[in-house]
C-alpha positions, 0 to 999 in steps of 0.5 A: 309616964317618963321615969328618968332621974338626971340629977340627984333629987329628981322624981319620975316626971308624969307628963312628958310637957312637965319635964324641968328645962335642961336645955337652959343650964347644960352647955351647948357645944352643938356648933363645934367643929368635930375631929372625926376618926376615919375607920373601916366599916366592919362587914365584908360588903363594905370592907372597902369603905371608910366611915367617920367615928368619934375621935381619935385613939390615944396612940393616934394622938401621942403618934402625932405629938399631941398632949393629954388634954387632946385625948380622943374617946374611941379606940382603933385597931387597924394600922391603916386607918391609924396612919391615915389619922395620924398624918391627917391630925399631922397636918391639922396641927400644922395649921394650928395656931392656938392662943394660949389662955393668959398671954402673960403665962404660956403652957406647952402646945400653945403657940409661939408669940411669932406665931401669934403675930402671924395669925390675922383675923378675917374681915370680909367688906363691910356693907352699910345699912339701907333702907328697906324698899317696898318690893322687898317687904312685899317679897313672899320668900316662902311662897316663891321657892315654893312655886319655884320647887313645883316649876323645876318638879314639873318642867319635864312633864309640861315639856311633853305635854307642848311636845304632845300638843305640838305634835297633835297640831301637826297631825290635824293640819295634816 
């Protein structure tokens, strides 16, 4: 039995396949990329090493010129790493270009209107549909990465296994 009150109204929910589909009302923000802060790892053994955080710290951020609305959940302490985000959000920024929401009414920390102009949105070549062949809808993708992950697994053991038989040949020749 799962006890779990999300939202006001809400009762213990007795089997877990009968729990309301949250899924379908939260925003999905899954696919965005992250800014990640760079800290040091806190034991003696991986002092010299350097992991990934959540965000950046509020002086990281008015360090590196960036307004309210950019603030970061975490905190750092160390001077370091605080330069080393700061110089990173830095040149993040400079590649920045962010368009304001009404192009009629722009805020401050949006993006110039020369700089708009700059901005060019990326078009690969563009490929025209084609009728689908019969090898390629007989083509089993699942079964020949199958077969082509257990050739590349056993490649070294039938190599010495025609090595063996090599050289047993050479041994009854003999």
């Amino acid at each position: 039995m799962i006890l779990t009150r999300k939202f006001p109204g809400q009762f213990p929910i007795k089997e877990y396949h009968e729990r309301p589909h949250w899924q379908s009302i939260l925003d999905s923000s899954h696919s965005r990329e992250k800014s990640y802060l760079f800290i040091p790892c806190p034991t003696v053994s991986y002092l010299t090493k350097v992991r990934a955080c959540r965000g950046f710290s509020l002086e990281e951020l008015r360090v590196a010129g960036f307004t309210g609305r950019w603030r970061g959940p975490l905190a750092s302490r160390w001077s370091e790493s605080l330069q080393a985000n700061v110089q990173r959000l830095k040149e993040n920024r400079s590649k920045l270009i962010l368009f304001p929401r009404k192009p009629s009414a722009p805020k401050k920390g949006d993006s110039s209107a020369e700089e708009l102009k700059l901005a060019t949105q990326l078009t690969g070549p563009k490929e025209k549909a084609r009728v689908i062949t019969e090898e390629e809808k007989n083509f089993k993708a699942f079964a020949s990465l199958s077969m082509a992950h257990a050739n590349a697994q056993l490649f070294g053991i039938w190599a010495k296994r025609a090595k063996e038989g090599a050289e047993q040949d050479v041994e009854k020749k003999k």
